[in-house]
TIPA-857027 format. One record per atom (N, C-alpha, C, O): residue number from 1; y, x, z; residue in three letters; atom name. Coordinates in pm, 1 decimal. Layout:
+-----+----------+----------+----------+---------+-------+
: num :       py :       px :       pz : residuo : atomo :
+-----+----------+----------+----------+---------+-------+
: NUM :        Y :        X :        Z :     ALA :    CA :
...
+-----+----------+----------+----------+---------+-------+
***
This chain:
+-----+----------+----------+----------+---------+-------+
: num :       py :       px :       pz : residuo : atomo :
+-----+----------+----------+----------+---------+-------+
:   1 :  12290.9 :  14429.4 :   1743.0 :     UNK :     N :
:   1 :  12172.7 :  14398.2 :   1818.5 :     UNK :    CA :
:   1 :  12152.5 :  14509.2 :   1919.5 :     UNK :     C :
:   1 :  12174.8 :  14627.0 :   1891.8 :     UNK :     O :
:   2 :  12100.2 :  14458.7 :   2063.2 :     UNK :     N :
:   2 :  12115.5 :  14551.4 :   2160.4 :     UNK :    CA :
:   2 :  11979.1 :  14570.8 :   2224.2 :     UNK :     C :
:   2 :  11916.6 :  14466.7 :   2244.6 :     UNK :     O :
:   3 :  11926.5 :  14675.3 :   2256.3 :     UNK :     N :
:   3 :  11790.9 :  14644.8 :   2389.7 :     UNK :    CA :
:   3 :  11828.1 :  14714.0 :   2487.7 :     UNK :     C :
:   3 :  11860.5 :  14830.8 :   2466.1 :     UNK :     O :
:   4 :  11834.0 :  14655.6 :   2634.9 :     UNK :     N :
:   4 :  11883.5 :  14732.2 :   2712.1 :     UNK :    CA :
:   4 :  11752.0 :  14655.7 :   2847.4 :     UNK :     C :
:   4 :  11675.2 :  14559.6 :   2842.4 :     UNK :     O :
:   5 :  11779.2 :  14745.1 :   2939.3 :     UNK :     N :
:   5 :  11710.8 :  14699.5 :   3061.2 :     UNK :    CA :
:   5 :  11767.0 :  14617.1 :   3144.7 :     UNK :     C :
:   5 :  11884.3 :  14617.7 :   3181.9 :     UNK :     O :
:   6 :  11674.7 :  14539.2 :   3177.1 :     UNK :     N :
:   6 :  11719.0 :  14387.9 :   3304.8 :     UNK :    CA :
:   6 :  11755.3 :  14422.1 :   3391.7 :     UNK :     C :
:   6 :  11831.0 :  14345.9 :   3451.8 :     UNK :     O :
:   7 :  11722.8 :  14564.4 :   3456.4 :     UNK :     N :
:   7 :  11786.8 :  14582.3 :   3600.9 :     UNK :    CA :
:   7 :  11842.7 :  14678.1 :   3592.9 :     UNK :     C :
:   7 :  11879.2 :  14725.4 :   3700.5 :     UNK :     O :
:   8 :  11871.2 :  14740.2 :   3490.9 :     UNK :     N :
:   8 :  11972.3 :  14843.7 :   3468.5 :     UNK :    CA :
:   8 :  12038.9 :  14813.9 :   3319.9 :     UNK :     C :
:   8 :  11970.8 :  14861.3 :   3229.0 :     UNK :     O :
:   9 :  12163.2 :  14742.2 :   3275.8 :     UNK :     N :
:   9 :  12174.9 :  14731.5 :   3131.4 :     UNK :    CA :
:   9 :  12278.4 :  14847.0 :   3083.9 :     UNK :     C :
:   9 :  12331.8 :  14838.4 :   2973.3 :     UNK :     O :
:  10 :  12308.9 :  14972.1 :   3184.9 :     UNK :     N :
:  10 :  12347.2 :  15017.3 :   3115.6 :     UNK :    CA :
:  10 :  12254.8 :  15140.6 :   3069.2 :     UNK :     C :
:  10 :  12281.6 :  15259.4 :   3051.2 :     UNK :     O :
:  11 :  12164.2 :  15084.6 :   3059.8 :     UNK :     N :
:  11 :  12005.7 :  15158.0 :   3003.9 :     UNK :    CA :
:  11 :  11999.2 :  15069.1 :   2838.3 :     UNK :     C :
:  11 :  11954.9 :  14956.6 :   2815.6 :     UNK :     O :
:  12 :  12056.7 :  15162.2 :   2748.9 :     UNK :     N :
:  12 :  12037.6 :  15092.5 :   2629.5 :     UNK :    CA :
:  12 :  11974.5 :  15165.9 :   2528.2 :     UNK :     C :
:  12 :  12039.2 :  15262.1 :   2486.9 :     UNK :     O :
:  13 :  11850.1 :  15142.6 :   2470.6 :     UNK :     N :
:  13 :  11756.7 :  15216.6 :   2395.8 :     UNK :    CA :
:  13 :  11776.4 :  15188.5 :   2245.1 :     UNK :     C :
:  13 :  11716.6 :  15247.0 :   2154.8 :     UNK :     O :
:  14 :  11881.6 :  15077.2 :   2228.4 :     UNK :     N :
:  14 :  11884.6 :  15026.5 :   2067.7 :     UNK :    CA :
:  14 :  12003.8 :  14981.3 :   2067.8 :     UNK :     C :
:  14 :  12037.7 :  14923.6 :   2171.1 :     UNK :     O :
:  15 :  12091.0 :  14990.4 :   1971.2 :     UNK :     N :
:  15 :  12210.5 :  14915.7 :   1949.9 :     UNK :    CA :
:  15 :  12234.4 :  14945.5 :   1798.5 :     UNK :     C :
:  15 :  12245.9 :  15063.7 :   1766.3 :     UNK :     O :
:  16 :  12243.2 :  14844.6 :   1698.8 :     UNK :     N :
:  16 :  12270.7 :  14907.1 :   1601.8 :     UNK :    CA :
:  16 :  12319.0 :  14763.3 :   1527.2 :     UNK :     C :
:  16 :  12338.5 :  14666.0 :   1600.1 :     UNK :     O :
:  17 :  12331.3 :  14755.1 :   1432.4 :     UNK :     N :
:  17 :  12357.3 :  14816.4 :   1305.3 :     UNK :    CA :
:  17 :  12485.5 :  14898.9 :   1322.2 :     UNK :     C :
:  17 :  12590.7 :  14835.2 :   1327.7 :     UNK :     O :
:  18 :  12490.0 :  15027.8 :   1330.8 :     UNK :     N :
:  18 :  12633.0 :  15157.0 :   1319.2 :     UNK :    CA :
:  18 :  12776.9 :  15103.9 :   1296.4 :     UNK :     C :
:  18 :  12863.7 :  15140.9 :   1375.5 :     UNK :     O :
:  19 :  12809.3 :  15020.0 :   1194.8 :     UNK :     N :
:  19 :  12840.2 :  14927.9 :   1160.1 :     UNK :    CA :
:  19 :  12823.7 :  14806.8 :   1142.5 :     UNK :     C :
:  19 :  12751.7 :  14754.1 :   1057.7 :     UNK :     O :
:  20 :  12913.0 :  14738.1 :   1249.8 :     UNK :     N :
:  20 :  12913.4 :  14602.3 :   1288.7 :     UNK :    CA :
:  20 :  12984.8 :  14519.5 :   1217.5 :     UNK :     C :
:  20 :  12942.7 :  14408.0 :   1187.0 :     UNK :     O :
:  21 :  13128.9 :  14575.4 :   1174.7 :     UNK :     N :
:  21 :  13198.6 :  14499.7 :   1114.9 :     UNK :    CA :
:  21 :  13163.5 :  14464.3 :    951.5 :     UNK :     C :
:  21 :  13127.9 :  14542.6 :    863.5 :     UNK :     O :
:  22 :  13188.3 :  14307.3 :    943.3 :     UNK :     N :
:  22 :  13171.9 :  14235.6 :    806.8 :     UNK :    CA :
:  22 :  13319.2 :  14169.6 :    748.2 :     UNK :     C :
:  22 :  13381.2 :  14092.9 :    821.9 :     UNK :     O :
:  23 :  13356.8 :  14193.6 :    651.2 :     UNK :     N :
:  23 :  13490.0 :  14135.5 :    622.2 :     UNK :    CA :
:  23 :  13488.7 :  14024.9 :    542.4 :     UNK :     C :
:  23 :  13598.2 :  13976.3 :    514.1 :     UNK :     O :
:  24 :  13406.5 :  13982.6 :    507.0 :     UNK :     N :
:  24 :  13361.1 :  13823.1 :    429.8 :     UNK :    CA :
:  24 :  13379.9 :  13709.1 :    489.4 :     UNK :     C :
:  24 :  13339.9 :  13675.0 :    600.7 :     UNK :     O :
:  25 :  13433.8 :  13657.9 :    423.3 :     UNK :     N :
:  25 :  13422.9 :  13522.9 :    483.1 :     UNK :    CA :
:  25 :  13370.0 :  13419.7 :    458.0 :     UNK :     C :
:  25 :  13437.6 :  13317.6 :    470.8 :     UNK :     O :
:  26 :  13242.9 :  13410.5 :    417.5 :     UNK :     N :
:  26 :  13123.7 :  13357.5 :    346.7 :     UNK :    CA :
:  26 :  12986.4 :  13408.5 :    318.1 :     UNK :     C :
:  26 :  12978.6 :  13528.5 :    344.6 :     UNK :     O :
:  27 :  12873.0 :  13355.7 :    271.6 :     UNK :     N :
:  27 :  12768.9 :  13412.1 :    262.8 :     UNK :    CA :
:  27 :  12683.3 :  13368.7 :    357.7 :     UNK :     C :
:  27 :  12686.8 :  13261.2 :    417.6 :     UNK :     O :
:  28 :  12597.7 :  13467.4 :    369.9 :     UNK :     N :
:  28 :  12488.7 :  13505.8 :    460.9 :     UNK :    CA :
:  28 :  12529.9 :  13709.6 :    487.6 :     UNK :     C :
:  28 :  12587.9 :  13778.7 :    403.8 :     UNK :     O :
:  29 :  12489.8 :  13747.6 :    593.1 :     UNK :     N :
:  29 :  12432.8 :  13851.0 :    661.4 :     UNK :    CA :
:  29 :  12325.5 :  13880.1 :    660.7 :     UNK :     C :
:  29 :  12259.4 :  13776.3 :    659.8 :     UNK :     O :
:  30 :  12249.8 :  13983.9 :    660.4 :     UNK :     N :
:  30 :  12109.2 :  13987.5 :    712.8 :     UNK :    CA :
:  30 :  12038.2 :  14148.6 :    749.2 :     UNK :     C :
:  30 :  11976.3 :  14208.2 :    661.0 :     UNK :     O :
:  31 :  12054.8 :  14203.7 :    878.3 :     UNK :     N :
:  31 :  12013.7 :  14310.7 :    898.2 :     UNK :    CA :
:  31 :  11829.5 :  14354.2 :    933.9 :     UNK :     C :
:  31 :  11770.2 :  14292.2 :   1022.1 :     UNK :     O :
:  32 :  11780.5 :  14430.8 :    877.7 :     UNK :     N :
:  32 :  11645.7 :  14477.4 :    910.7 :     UNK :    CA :
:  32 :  11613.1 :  14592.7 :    969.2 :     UNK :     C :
:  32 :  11682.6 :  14684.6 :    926.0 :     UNK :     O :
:  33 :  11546.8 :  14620.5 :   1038.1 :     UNK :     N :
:  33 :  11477.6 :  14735.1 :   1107.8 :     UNK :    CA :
:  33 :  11367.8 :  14750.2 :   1163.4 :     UNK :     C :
:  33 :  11323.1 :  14646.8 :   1213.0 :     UNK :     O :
:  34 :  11294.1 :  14858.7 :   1176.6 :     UNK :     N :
:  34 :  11177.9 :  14881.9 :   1240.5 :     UNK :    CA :
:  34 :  11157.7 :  14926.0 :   1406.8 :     UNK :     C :
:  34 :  11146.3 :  15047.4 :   1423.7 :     UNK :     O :
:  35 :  11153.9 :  14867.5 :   1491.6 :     UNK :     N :
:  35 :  11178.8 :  14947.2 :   1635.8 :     UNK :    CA :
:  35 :  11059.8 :  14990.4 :   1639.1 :     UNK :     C :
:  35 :  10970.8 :  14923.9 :   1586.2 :     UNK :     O :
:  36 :  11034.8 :  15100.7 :   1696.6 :     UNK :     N :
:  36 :  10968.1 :  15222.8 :   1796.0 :     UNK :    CA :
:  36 :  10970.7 :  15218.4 :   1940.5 :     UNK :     C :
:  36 :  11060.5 :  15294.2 :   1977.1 :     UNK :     O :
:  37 :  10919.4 :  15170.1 :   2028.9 :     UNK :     N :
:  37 :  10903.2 :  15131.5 :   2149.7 :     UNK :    CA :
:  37 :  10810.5 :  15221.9 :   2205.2 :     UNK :     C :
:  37 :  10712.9 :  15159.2 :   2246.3 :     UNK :     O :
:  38 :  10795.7 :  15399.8 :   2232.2 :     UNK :     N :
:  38 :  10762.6 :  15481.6 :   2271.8 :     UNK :    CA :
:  38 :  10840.6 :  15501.3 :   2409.8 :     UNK :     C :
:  38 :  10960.6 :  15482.1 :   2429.5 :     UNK :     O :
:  39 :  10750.3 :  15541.5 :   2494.4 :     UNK :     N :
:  39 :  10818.4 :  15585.6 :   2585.6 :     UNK :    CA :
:  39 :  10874.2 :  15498.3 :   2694.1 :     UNK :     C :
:  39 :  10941.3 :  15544.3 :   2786.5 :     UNK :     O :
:  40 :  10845.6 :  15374.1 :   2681.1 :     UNK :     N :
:  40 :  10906.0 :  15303.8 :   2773.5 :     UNK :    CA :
:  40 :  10735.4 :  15228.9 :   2875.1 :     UNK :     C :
:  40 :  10617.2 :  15206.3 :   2849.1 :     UNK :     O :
:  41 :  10821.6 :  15218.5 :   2982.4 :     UNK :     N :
:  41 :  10696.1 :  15155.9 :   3080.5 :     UNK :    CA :
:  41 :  10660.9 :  15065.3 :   3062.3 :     UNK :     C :
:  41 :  10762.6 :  14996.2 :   3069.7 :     UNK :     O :
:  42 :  10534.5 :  14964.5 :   3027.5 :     UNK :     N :
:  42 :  10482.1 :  14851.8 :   3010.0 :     UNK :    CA :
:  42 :  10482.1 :  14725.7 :   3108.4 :     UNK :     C :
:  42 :  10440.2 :  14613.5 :   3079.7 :     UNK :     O :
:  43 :  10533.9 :  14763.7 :   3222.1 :     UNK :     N :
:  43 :  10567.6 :  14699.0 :   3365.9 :     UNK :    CA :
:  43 :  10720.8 :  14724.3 :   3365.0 :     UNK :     C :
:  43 :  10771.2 :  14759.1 :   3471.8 :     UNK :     O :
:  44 :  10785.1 :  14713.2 :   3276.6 :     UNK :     N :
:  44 :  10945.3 :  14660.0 :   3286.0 :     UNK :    CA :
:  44 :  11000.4 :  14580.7 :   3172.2 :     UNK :     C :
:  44 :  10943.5 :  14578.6 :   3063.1 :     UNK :     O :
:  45 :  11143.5 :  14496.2 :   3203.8 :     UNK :     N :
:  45 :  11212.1 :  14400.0 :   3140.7 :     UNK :    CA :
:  45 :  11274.5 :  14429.8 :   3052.4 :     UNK :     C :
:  45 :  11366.9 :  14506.4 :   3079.8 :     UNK :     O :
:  46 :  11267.3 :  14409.3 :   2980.6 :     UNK :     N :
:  46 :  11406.1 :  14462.3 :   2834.7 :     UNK :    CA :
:  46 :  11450.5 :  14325.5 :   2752.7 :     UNK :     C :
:  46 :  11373.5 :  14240.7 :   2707.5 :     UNK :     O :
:  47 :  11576.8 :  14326.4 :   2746.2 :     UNK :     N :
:  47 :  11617.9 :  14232.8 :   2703.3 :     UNK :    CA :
:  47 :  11651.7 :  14259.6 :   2523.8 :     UNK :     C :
:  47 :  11688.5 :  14374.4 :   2498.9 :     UNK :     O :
:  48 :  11644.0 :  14186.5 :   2431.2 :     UNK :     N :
:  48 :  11684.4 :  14206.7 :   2362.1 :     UNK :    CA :
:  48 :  11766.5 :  14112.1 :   2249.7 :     UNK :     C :
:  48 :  11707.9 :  14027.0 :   2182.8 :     UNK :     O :
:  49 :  11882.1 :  14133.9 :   2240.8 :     UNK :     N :
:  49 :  12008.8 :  14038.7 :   2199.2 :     UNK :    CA :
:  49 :  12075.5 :  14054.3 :   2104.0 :     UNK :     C :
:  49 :  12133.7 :  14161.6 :   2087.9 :     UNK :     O :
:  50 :  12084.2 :  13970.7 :   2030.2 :     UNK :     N :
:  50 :  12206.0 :  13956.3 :   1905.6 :     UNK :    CA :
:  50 :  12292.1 :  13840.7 :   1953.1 :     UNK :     C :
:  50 :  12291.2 :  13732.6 :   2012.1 :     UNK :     O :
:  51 :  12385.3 :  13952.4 :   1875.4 :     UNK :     N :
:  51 :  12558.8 :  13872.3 :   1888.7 :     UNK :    CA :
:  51 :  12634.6 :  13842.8 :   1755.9 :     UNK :     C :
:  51 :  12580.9 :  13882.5 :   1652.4 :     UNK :     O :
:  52 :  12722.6 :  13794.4 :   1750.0 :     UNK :     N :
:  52 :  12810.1 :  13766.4 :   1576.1 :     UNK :    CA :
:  52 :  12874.8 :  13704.1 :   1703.9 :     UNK :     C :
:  52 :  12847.3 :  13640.6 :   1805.7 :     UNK :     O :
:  53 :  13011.8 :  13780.5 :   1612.9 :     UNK :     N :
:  53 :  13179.1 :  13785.8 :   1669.1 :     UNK :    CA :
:  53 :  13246.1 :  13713.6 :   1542.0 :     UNK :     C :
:  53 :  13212.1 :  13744.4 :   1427.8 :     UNK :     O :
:  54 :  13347.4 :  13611.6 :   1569.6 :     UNK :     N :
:  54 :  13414.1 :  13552.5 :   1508.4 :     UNK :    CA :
:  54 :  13557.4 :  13661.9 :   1431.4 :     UNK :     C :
:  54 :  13559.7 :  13784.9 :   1426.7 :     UNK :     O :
:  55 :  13644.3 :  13581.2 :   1389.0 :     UNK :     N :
:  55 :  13744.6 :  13655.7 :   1255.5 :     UNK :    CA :
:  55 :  13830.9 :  13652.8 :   1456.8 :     UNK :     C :
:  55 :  13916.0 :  13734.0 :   1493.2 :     UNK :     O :
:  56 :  13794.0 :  13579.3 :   1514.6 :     UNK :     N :
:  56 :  13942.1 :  13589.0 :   1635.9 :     UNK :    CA :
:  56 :  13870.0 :  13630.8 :   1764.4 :     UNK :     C :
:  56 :  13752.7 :  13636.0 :   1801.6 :     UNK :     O :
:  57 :  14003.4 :  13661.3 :   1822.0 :     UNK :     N :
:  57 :  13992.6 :  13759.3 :   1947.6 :     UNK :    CA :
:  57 :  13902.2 :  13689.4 :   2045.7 :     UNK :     C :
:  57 :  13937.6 :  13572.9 :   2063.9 :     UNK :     O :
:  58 :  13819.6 :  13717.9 :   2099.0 :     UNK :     N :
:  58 :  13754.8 :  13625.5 :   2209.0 :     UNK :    CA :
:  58 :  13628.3 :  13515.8 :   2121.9 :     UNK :     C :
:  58 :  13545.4 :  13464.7 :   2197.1 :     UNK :     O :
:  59 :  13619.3 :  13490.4 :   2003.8 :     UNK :     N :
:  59 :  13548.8 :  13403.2 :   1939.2 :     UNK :    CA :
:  59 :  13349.7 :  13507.7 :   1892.3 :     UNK :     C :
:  59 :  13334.9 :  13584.7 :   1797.5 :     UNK :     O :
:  60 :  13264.6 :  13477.7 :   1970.8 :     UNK :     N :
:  60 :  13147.5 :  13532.7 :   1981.9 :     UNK :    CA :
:  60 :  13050.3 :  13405.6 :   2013.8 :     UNK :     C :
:  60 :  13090.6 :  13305.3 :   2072.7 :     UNK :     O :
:  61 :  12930.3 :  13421.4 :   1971.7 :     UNK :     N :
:  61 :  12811.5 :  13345.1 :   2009.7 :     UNK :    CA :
:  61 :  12695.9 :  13461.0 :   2015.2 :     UNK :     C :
:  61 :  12703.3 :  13575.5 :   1970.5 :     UNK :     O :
:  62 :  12588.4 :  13398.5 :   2082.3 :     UNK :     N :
:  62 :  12480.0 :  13503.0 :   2128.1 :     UNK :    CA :
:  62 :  12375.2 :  13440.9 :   2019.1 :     UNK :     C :
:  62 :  12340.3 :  13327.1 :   2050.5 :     UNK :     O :
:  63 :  12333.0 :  13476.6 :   1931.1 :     UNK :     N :
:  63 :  12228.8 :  13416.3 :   1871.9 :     UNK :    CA :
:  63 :  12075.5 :  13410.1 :   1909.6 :     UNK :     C :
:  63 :  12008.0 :  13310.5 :   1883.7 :     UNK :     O :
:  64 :  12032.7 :  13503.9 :   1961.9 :     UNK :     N :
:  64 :  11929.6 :  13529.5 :   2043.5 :     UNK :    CA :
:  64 :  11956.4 :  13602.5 :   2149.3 :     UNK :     C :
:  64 :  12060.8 :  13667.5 :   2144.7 :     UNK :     O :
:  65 :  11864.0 :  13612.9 :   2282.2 :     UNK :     N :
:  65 :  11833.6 :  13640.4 :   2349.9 :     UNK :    CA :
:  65 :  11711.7 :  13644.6 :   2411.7 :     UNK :     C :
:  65 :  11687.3 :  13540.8 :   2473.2 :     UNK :     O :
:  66 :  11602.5 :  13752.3 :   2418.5 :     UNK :     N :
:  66 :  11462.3 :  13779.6 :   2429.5 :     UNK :    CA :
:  66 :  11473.8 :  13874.1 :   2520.6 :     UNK :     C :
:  66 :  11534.1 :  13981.4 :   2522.2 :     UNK :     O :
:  67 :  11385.6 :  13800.5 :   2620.5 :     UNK :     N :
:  67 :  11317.4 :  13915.5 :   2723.7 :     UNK :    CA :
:  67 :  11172.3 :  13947.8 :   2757.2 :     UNK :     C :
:  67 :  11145.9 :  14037.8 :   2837.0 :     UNK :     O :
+-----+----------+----------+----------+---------+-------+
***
């Protein structure tokens, strides 16, 4: 999961879980966290996105996307 800025994305304030990779091939996933949104201007865009990458090269979907 990423938060980065709309007019600058290589302005990225969050990216995490440290570890991305899952080696299962079944189940459910499920990551939690608390964000802290200090410091940033109240008059700008931030996008914020999750991804899940497939077992193959090129195989990704965006699950959300919030701006």
């Amino acid at each position: 999961m990423q938060i980065y800025n709309v007019d600058t994305p290589s302005i990225v304030i969050y990216n995490k879980p440290t570890t991305a990779h899952l080696h299962e091939e079944g189940g459910m996933y499920e990551y939690h966290d608390d964000i802290v949104l200090s410091g940033i201007n109240g008059h700008s865009d931030w996008i914020l996105e999750a991804k899940a990458w497939g077992a193959e090269a090129g195989e990704r979907k965006t699950l959300c996307n919030f701006v």
